[in-house]
N, C-alpha and C positions, 0 to 999 in steps of 0.2 A: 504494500500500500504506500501510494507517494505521501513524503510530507502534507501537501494542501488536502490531501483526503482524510488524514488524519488530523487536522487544525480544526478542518470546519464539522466531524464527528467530533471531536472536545466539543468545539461550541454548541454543537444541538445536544449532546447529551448537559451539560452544565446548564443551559439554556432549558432543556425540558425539566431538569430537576426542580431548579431554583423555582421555575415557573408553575412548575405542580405543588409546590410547598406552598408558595404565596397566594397561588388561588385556592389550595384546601382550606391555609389558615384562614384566608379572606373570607370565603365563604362560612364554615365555622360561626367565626366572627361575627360578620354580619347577621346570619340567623341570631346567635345570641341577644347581640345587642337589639335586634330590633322585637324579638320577644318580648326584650326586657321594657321593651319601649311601648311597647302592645300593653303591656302588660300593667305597666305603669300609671297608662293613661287611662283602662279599664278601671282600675282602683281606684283614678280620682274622680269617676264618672260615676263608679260603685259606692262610694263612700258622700257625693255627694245624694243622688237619690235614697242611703238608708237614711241620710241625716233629715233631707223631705216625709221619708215615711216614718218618720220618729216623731217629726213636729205635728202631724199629721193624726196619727194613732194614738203619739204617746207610751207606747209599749210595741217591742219586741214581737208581739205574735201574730200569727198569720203572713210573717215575712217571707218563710221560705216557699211558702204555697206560690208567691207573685213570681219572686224569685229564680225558684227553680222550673218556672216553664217555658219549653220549648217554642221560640217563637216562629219557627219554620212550620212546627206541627203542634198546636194548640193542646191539643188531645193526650199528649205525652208531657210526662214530665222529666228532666234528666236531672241529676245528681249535684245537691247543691255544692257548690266549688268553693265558698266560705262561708267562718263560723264567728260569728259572734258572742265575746264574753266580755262581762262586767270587770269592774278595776282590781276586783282580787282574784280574776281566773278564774272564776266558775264558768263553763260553758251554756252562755243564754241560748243560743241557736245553732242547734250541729249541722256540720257539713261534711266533708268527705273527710276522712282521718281523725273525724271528733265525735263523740258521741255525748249526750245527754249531761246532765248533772259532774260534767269531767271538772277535776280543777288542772289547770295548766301550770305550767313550772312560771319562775318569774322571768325567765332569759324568752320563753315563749311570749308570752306578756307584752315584754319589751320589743320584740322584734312586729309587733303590729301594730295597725295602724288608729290611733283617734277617733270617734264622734263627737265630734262636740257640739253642745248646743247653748248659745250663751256662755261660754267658756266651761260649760261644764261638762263633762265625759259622760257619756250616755250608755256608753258601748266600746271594745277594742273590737276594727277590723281583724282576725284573722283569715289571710289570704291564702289558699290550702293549694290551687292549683291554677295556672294560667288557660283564659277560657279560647275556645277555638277562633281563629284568625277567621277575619271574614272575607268573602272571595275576592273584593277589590285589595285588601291587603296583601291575602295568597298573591294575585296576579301580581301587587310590586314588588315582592320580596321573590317571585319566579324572572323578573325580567332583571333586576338589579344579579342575583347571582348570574343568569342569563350575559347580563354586561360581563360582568367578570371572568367568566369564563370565555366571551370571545375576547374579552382582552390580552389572555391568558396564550388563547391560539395568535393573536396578532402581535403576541410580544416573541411569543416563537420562531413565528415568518423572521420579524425582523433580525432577531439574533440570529437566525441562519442566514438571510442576506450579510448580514453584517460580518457574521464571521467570514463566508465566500472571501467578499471582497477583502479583510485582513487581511487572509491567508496567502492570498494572492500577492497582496502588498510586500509582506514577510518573506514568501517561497521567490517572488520575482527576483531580488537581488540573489536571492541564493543558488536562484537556477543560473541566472550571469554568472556568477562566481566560479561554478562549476565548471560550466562551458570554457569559460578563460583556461580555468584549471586541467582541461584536458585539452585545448590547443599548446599551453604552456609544456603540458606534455611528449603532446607530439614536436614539440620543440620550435614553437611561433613564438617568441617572446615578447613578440611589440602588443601586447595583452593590456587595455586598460579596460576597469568596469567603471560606470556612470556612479558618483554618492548621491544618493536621493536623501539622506537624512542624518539626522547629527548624532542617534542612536547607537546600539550597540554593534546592529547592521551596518550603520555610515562608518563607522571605527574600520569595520572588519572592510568593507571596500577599497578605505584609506587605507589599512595595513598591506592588502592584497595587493594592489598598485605600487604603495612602497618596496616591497618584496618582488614583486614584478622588476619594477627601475634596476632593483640592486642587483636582482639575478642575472639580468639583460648586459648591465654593467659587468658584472664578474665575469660574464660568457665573452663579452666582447672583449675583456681583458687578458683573459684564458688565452683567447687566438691570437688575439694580439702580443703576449708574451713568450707562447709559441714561435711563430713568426719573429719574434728579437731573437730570441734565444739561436733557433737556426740563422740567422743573419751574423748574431755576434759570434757563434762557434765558427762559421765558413770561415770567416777572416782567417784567425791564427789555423785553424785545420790549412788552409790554401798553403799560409806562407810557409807552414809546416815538410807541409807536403812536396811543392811548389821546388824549395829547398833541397830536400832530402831525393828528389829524385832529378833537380840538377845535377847536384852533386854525383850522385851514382850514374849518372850518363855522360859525366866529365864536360857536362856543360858548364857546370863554377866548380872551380877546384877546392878540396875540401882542405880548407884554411879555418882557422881557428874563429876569423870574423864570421864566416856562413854558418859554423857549428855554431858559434853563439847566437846567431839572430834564431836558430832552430828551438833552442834553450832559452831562449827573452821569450818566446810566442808558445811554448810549451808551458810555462812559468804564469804568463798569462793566463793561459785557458784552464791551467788547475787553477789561478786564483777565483776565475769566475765559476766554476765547477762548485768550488770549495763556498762562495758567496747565496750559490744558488741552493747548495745543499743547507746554509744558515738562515735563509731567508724559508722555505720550507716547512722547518723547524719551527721555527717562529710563528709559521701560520698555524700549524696543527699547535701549538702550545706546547711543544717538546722539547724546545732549548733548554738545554739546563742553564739552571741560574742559582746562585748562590746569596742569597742575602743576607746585609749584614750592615750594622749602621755604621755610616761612613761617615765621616766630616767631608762635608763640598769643597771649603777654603783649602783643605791641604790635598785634594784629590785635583782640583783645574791647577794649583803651584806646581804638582809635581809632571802634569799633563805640561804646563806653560813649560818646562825647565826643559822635557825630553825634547820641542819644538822649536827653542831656541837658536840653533843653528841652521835647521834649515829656511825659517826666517833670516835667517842672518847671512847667509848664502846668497838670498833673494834681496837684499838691502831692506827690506821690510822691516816691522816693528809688531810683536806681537806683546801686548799690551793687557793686564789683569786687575782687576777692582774688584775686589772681597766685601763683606760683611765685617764691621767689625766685632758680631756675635756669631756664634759658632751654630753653624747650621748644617744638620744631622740629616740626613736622608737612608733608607734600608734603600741599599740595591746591588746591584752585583758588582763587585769594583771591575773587572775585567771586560764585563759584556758593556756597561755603561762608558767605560776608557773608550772600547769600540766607537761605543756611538759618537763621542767629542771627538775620535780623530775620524774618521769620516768627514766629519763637516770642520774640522781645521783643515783635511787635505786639500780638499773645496775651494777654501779662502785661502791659502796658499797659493793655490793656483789663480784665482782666476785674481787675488790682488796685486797690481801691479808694482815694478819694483819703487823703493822709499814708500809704499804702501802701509797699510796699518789696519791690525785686526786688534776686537777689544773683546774682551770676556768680560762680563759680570756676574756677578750672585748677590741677589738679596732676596730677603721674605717678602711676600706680599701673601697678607691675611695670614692664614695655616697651608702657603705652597710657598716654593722655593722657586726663583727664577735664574733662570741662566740662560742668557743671551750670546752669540757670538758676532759681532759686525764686523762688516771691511770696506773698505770705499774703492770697490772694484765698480766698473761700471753698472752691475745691478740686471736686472730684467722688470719685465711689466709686471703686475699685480694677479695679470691671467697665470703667466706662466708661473709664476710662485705657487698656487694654490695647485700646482702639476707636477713641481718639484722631487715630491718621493714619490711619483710612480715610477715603478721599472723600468728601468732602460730608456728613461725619458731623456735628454738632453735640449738645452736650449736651444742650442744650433747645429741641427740635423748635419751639418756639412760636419762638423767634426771628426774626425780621425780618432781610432784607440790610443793613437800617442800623444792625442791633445789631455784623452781626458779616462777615467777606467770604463769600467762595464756596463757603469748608469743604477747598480744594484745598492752600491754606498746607501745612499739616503731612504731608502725602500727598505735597507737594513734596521738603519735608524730608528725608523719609526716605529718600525715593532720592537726594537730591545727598551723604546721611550715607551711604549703602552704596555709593556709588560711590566713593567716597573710603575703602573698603573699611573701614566702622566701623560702629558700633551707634547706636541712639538708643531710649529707651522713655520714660516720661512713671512716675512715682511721686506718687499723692495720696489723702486721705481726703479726708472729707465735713469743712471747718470748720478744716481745715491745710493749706491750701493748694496748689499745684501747685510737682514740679520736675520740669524737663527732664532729663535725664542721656545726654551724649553721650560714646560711645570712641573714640578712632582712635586707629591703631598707633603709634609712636614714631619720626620719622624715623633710618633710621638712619646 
């Protein structure tokens, strides 16, 4: 059975229940009260004519002779349906449930009604049993249940209309969803479904589409890194190759220059090998990592010290600004060294010589920041936000000996989320690049 067959049977079954409870009770109900209303208005109708035939006779007798006849059939008389007694319970006139010279309890007593005449009590009504409905009454207490009960079937209809069309409401997005979900399948990813509403349904549309983007995203990235990855290995595999069977064909003689260019391009392609296999790692959540609280200030001094000379090589200036509080961070000192020389190599590179890179550390709120800048020419704000994708480069025309693999910074960023922190890149065009790293504050 589909979902909407099963929505709109909830609603008729809830919809018949609730609605046979309210029209039994209703009904019920109604009878009661309007007996009681019958009833009610007999007795002050009864209690006004005994008070006429009291003023009247002056005595009690020959009451129930008037009383108890049959006004449909003269001839007959039926059963008188109350009794009248005096103010200490003696029973003056029996009727049904009373007999003669009875005395009545005083709770009895009390529960009936007055005759007064001149404020004086003449007589208590007791009222023994309610007298038969008369036909025009019958007929409105037959048409009023009558209403109720068609209301009862018209409140049915409409709950079953009304659930239909719900069901529909509720199943439609689900059925989209579905459909997506098995084109997504067969491997269409460009899959969006319509938000029709701000509910738990509109959430799940908005997730589904997000989950969509991101999948679309990873697939295209998939190929896309595919596709690097064979681009980046041909290169050193060529010159490899290229190399090694000149050489063996005594096309370049084998000199110690050709065996090294063999060994430089070999050296490469384990490092990328060895990058691709960290980065991996990284993604399944399998790097191992060791944590352990660090001090920041003497972990960038000892990073600044090992850098020095190849700054210095370079005529550059590699430049450091601490905290003057000691600021603690749990993280791997080894995996995290990684991730600072990665993006020192960077700014070594691309800053020019008498250039200048600056590190900082300081707290802000409960995170740690660390910044790296250099006033190398910079890139646009697009390309920044592209930075640690794989194998990205700013300018495609670049050469392997301009620059490495393109994996550095793609490394980066998962040894900085693991370490459960942020990292994003900030630059214009002609101001340079900074790094901008967060993690939380040991605490």
């Amino acid at each position: 059975m589909k979902l909407t067959s099963k929505l709109i049977l909830a609603f008729l079954v809830v919809s018949l229940l609730s609605t046979g409870i309210i029209v039994l009770f209703t009904r019920v109900s109604t009878n009661s009260e309007f007996n009681k209303f019958v009833s009610d208005r007999y007795k002050a109708d009864l209690v006004s004519q005994l008070t006429t035939y009291y003023q009247e006779k002056q005595t009690w007798e020959g009451v129930e002779k008037i009383f108890s006849r049959d006004h449909d059939n003269p001839t007959q008389n039926r059963p008188l349906f109350f009794s009248i007694a005096d103010v200490n319970g003696n029973i003056l006139v029996a009727g049904v449930n009373h007999y003669a010279v009875e005395k009545i309890s005083t709770d009895a007593l009390g529960a009936g009604t007055k005759i007064l005449i001149n404020n004086k009590t003449v007589g208590v009504l007791l009222f023994n049993a309610p007298p038969n409905r008369n036909p025009l009454e019958e007929q409105f207490l037959h048409r009023i249940n009558d209403s109720i009960l068609l209301s009862g079937i018209g409140t049915i209809i409409l709950a079953f209309t009304l659930g239909a069309i719900l069901s529909r409401t509720i199943t439609g997005p689900i059925r989209e969803l579905t459909k997506a979900t098995h084109e997504i399948a067969n491997g269409k990813f460009n899959q969006q479904v319509p938000v029709r509403s701000r509910d738990e349904i509109g959430e799940l549309a908005k997730s589904f589409n997000k989950m969509n983007n991101d999948l679309a995203r990873s697939f295209d990235l998939r190929k896309q890194m595919t596709a690097d990855i064979a681009h980046e290995l041909r290169t050193p595999l060529s010159l490899i190759i290229g190399h090694a069977e000149a050489v063996h064909d005594g096309v370049l003689p084998p000199s110690a220059e050709n065996f090294e260019i063999i060994r430089e391009e070999a050296e490469r392609l384990e490092k990328m090998v060895d990058d691709l296999r960290t980065l991996s790692l990284a993604d399944a959540g399998e790097l191992s990592m060791e944590f352990q609280p660090v001090g920041i200030n003497k972990l960038l001094s000892d990073i600044q010290s090992h850098y020095l000379i190849p700054f210095a090589n370079k005529r550059a200036t590699l430049d450091l600004e601490t905290s003057l509080f000691t600021l603690q961070v749990n993280l791997d000192p080894l995996r995290f060294s990684q991730a600072l020389t990665n993006i020192l190599d960077n700014a070594l590179h691309y800053t020019p010589e008498q250039g200048r890179v600056a590190m900082t550390a300081k707290q802000i709120d409960d995170e740690i920041e660390i910044a790296i800048a250099d006033n190398g020419e910079g890139i646009t704000p697009e390309e920044a936000t592209r930075l640690f994708d794989r194998f990205y480069r700013t300018d495609e025309s670049r050469t392997r000996d301009d620059g490495g693999s393109g994996l550095g910074l793609a490394i980066t960023r998962s040894i900085i989320e693991m370490h459960k922190g942020r990292i994003w890149a900030e630059s214009e065009k002609g101001k340079g690049l900074r790094m901008v790293i967060r993690l939380p504050l040991a605490i």
